[in-house]
C-alpha positions as CSV (number, residue, x, y, z in Angstrom):
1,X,24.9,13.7,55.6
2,X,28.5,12.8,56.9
3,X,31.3,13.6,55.3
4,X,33.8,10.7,53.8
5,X,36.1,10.0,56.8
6,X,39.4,12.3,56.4
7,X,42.5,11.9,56.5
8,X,44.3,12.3,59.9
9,X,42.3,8.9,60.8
10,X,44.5,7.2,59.2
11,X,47.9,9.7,59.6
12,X,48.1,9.9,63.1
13,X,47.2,6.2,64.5
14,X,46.9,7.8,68.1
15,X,43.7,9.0,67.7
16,X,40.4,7.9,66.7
17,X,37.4,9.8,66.1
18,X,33.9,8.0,65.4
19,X,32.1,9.0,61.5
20,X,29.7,10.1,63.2
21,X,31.2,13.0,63.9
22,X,33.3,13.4,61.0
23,X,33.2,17.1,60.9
24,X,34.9,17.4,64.4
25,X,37.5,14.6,63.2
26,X,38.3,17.1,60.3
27,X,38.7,20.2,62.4
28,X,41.1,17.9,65.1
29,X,43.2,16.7,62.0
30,X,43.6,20.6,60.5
31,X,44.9,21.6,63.9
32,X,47.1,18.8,64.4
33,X,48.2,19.4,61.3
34,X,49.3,22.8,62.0
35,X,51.4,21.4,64.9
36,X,53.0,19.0,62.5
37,X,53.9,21.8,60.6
38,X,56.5,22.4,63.5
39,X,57.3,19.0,65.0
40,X,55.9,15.9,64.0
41,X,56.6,14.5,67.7
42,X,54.6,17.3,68.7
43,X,51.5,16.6,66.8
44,X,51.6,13.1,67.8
45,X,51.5,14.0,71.5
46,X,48.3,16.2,70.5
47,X,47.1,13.7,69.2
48,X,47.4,11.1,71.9
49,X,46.2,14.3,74.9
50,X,43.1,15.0,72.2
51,X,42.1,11.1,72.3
52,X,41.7,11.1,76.1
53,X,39.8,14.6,76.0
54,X,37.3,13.4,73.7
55,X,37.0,9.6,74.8
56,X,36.6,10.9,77.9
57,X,34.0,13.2,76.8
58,X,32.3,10.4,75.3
59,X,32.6,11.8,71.8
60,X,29.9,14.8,72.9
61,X,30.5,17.2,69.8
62,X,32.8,20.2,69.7
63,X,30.6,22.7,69.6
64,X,28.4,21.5,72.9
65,X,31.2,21.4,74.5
66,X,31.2,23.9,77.6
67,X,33.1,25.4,80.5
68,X,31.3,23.2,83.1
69,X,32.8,19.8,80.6
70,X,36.7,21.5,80.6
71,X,36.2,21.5,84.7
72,X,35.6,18.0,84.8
73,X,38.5,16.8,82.7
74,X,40.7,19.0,84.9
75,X,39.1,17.3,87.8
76,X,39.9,14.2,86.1
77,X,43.2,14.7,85.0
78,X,43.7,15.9,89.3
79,X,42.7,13.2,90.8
80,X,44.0,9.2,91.4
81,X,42.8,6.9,88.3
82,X,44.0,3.3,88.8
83,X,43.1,2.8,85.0
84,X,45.8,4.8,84.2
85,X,49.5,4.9,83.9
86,X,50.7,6.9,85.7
87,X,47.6,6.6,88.3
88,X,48.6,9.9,90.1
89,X,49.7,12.5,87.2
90,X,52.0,15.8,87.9
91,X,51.1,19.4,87.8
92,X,53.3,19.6,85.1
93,X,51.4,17.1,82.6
94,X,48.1,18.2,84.0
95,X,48.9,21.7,82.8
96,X,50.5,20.5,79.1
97,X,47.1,18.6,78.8
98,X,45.1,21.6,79.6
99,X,47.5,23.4,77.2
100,X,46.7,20.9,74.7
101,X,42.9,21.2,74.9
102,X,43.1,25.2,75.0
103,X,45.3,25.6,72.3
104,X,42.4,23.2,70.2
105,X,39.5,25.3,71.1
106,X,41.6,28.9,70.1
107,X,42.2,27.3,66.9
108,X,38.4,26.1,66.4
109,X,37.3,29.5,67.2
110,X,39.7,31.2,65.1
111,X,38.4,29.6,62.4
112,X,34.9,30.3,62.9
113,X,34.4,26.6,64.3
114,X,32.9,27.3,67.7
115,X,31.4,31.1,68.5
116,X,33.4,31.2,71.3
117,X,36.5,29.3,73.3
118,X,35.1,28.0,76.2
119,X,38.6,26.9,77.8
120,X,39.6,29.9,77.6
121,X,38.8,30.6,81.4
122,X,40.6,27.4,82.1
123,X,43.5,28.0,84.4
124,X,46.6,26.2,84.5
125,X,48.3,24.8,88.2
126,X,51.2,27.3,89.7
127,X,54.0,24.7,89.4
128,X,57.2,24.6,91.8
129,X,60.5,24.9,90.1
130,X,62.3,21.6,91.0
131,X,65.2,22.3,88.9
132,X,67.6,22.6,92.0
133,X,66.9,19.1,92.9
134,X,67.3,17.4,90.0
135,X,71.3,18.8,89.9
136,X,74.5,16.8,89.9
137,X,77.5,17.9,92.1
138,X,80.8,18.4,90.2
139,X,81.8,15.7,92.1
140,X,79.3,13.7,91.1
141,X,79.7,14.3,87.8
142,X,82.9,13.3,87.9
143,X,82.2,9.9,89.6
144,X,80.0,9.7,86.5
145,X,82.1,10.1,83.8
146,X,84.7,7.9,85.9
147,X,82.4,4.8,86.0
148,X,81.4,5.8,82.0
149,X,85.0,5.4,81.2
150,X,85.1,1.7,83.1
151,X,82.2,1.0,81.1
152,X,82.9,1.9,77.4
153,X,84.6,4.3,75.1
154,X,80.5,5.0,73.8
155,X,79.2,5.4,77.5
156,X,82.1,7.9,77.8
157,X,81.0,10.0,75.1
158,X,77.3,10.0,75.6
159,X,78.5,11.5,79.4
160,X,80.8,13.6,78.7
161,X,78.9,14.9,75.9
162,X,76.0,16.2,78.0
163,X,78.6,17.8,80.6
164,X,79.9,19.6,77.7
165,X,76.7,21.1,75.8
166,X,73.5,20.6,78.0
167,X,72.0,19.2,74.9
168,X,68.4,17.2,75.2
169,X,68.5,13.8,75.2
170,X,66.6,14.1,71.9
171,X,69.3,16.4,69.9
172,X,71.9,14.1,70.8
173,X,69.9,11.3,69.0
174,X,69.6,13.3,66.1
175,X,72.9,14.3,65.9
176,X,74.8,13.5,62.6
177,X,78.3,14.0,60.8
178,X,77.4,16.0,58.2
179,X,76.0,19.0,61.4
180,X,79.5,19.4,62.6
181,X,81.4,22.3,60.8
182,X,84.3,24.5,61.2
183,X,83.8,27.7,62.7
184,X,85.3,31.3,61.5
185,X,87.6,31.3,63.9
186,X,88.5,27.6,63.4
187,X,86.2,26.2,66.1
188,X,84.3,22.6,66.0
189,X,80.6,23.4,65.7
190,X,78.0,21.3,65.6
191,X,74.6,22.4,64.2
192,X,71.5,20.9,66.9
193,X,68.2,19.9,65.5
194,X,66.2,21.3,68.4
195,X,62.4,21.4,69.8
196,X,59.7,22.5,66.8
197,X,62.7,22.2,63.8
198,X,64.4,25.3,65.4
199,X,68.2,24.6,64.9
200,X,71.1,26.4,66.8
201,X,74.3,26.5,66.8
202,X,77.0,25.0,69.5
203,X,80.8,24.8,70.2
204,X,82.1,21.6,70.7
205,X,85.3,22.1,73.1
206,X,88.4,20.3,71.9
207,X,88.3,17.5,74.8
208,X,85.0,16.3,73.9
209,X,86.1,16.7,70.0
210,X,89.3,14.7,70.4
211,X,86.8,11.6,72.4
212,X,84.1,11.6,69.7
213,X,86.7,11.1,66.9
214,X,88.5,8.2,69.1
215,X,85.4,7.2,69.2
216,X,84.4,6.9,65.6
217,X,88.3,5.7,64.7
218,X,86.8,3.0,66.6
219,X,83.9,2.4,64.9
220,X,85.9,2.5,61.4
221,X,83.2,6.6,60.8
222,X,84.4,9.1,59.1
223,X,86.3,11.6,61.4
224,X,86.9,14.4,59.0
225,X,84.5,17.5,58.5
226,X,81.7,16.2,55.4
227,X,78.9,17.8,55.4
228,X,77.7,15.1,52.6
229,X,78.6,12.3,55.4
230,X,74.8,10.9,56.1
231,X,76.0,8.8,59.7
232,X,74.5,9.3,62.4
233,X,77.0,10.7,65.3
234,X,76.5,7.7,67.7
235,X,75.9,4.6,65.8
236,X,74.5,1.3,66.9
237,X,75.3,-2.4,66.2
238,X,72.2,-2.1,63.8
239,X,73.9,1.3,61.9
240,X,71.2,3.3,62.7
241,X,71.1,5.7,65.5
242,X,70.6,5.6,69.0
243,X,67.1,6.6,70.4
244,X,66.5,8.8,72.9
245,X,65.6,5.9,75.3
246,X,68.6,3.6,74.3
247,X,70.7,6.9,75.6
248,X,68.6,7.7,78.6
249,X,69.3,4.3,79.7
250,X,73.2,4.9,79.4
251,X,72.5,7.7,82.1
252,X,70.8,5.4,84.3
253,X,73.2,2.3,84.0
254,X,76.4,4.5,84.0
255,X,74.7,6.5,87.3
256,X,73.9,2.9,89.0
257,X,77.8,1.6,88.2
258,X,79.0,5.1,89.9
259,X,76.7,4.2,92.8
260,X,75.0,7.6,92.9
261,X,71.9,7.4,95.8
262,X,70.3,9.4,92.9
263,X,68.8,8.3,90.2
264,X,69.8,11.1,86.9
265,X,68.1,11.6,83.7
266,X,70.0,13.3,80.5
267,X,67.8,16.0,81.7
268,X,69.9,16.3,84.9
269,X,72.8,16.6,82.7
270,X,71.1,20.0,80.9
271,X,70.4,21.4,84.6
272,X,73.6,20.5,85.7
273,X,75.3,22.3,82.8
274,X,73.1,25.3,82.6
275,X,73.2,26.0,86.6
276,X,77.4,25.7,86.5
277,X,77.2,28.2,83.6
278,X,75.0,30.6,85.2
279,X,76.9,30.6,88.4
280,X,79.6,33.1,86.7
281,X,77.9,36.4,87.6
282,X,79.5,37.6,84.2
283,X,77.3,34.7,82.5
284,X,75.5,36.7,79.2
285,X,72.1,35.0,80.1
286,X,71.5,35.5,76.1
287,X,74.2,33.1,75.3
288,X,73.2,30.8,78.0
289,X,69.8,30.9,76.5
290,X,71.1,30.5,72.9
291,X,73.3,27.5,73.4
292,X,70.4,25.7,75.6
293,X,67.9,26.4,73.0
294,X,65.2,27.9,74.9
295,X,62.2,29.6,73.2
296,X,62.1,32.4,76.3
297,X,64.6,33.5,78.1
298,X,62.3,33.7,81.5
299,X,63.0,29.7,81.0
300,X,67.0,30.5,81.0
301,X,66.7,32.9,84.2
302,X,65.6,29.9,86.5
303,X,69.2,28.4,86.6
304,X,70.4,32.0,87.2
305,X,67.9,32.3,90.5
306,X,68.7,28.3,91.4
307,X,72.4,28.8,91.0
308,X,73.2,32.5,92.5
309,X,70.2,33.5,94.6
310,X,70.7,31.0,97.5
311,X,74.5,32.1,98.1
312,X,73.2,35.8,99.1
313,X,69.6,35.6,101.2
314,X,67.7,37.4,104.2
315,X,69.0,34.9,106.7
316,X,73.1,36.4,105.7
317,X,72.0,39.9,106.2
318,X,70.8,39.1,110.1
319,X,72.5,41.3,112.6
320,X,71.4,39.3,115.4
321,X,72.6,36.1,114.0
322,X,75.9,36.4,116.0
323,X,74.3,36.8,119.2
324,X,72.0,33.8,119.1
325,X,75.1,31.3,117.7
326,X,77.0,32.1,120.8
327,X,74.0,30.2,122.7
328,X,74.3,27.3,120.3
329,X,77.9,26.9,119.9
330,X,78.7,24.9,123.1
331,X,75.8,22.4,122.1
C-alpha cells in the first residue's frame, strides 16, 4: 500500500519524487526539513542536489542503494555533460553535492532508515585554496570606489560598504534599519543576518556611517537609530530590497567602468577585506573570524597563510642566492 503523497512535494517545488516511492519521498522531506530548520536557502539547495541524485538514479529506492551507485554519481558529477549547465563542474560543487548526498544517508541511517550509510566511504576532492587570486589590490580598490562614486551615490555605498565589513553579498541584502544600534561605547553597530540564521555583530566605521545616511537623506529613509524602522537598508525603485544578484551586478558594472582586466565578485570584496586585516601580525584571528562570520576558524587562518606566509619563504633564507644574482645581473 502507498502512503498518501506528503508534504515536501508540494513545499519545496525543486524536487519531485514519484508515489511510487512515497516512503523515500517522506524520509527526503524530514531531512530537508531539518536543514530548513537552519536556513531555508539551504534546504532548497538540498533539495535541488537531492533531485539530480535520485533522477539520476532513476528513482532506484533508498535502501538498494549501494557504494558501487555513489561511485557513479561521483563519476558523473567528474566528468563533461553537455546536458548540463555548467557542462564541466568544479571540485568545489562536486564536493558540496557529495556533501549533500552523505549528509542524506547519515540521517536515513540515524533514524533506523537504511542499516547502514553506504556514502559513508565516499571521499571528497582535495581542493586548492584560490583565495589569493581572487584578491583586489589597494589600488584597485580604490580605482573601484572612484568609478562607484562617478556612477551613483548607491554604487558608492554598496562598494565601499564591502571594503569596510567583508560582509556576503547576501547579508548586505538582508540588511535593514531596524539591525543598526548604538554600541556601549557609542559605536554604530549593525547586527548581520548571516549563513544558517547565525547573526553577529559588526562596527560600522564613521566614513561608511556618514555615506549610508547621505545616502538615505537621499532617498527621503529614516537616518536615525529605530529599531521599529522595517526598511530595508538599500532600497530599490520598487521599495523592496535589493537581491543579492541586483548587487553582484553593481560589482561587476562598477569593476567594468574602473576598467579592471579582472572581473570581481562581492566575494572578492570579503577576500580582499579579510586578507588586508590579517596582514597585521597583531591581527586576533578570533576577531577576524567573528566579524567574517565563519563557522571554523581553520576557514579564517587561510587569509592569515595567503596574506603573511609568502612575505617570509625558503627561497629568502638561501645563502647562495647572492652568488648566483651576480651571474644574472649584467643580463
Amino acid at each position: 500500500m502507498i502512503d498518501k503523497p506528503v508534504p515536501f512535494q508540494t513545499e519545496y517545488r525543486n524536487i519531485a519524487i514519484p508515489d511510487s516511492v512515497n516512503p523515500d519521498a517522506k524520509i527526503v522531506g524530514m531531512f530537508l526539513a531539518t536543514r530548513r530548520r537552519k536556513s531555508e536557502k539551504t534546504a532548497e539547495v538540498y533539495a535541488g542536489v537531492l533531485r539530480e541524485f535520485f533522477n539520476f538514479m532513476n528513482f532506484k529506492a533508498v535502501r538498494l542503494i549501494n557504494y558501487e551507485d555513489l561511485v557513479n554519481y561521483s563519476d558523473y558529477l567528474a566528468l563533461p555533460d553537455p546536458g548540463r549547465n555548467p557542462v564541466i563542474l568544479a571540485v568545489s560543487t562536486q564536493n558540496r553535492k557529495i556533501s549533500v548526498i552523505k549528509s542524506f544517508f547519515k540521517y536515513a541511517m540515524k533514524i533506523g532508515y537504511v542499516p547502514f550509510n553506504p556514502a559513508e566511504p565516499l571521499g571528497l576532492q582535495r581542493v586548492n585554496s584560490n583565495i589569493a587570486q581572487r584578491l583586489l589590490t589597494v589600488d584597485e580598490l580604490e580605482d573601484l570606489l572612484v568609478a562607484a562614486r562617478v556612477k551613483s551615490l548607491f554604487h558608492t555605498v554598496v562598494i565601499y560598504f564591502f571594503a569596510c565589513t567583508g560582509c556576503r553579498v547576501s547579508e548586505l541584502s538582508l540588511a535593514m534599519w531596524k539591525d543598526f544600534f548604538i554600541g556601549p561605547q557609542g559605536e554604530n553597530c549593525l547586527n548581520i543576518h548571516g549563513k544558517g540564521h547565525k547573526d553577529r555583530i559588526i562596527k560600522i566605521n564613521q566614513s561608511l556611517w556618514d555615506i549610508i545616511i547621505k545616502y538615505r537623506k537621499g532617498k527621503s529613509l529614516c537616518t536615525e537609530i529605530n529599531p521599529n524602522d522595517l526598511s530595508p537598508l538599500l532600497i530599490n525603485k520598487y521599495g523592496k530590497a535589493y537581491s543579492s544578484q541586483s548587487l553582484w551586478k553593481v560589482v561587476k558594472v562598477v569593476a567594468k567602468e574602473a576598467g579592471l582586466n579582472k572581473k570581481p565578485s562581492p566575494h572578492w570584496l570579503r577576500h580582499t577585506f579579510a586578507t588586508e586585516a590579517a596582514k597585521d601580525p597583531t591581527t586576533n584571528l578570533w576577531r577576524l573570524q567573528q566579524d567574517l562570520g565563519h563557522a571554523s576558524l581553520t576557514t579564517t587562518q587561510q587569509y592569515v597563510h595567503v596574506a603573511q606566509d609568502m612575505a617570509d619563504t625558503s627561497v629568502d633564507h638561501l645563502a647562495y642566492l647572492d652568488k648566483l644574482e651576480n651571474h644574472i645581473e649584467g643580463d
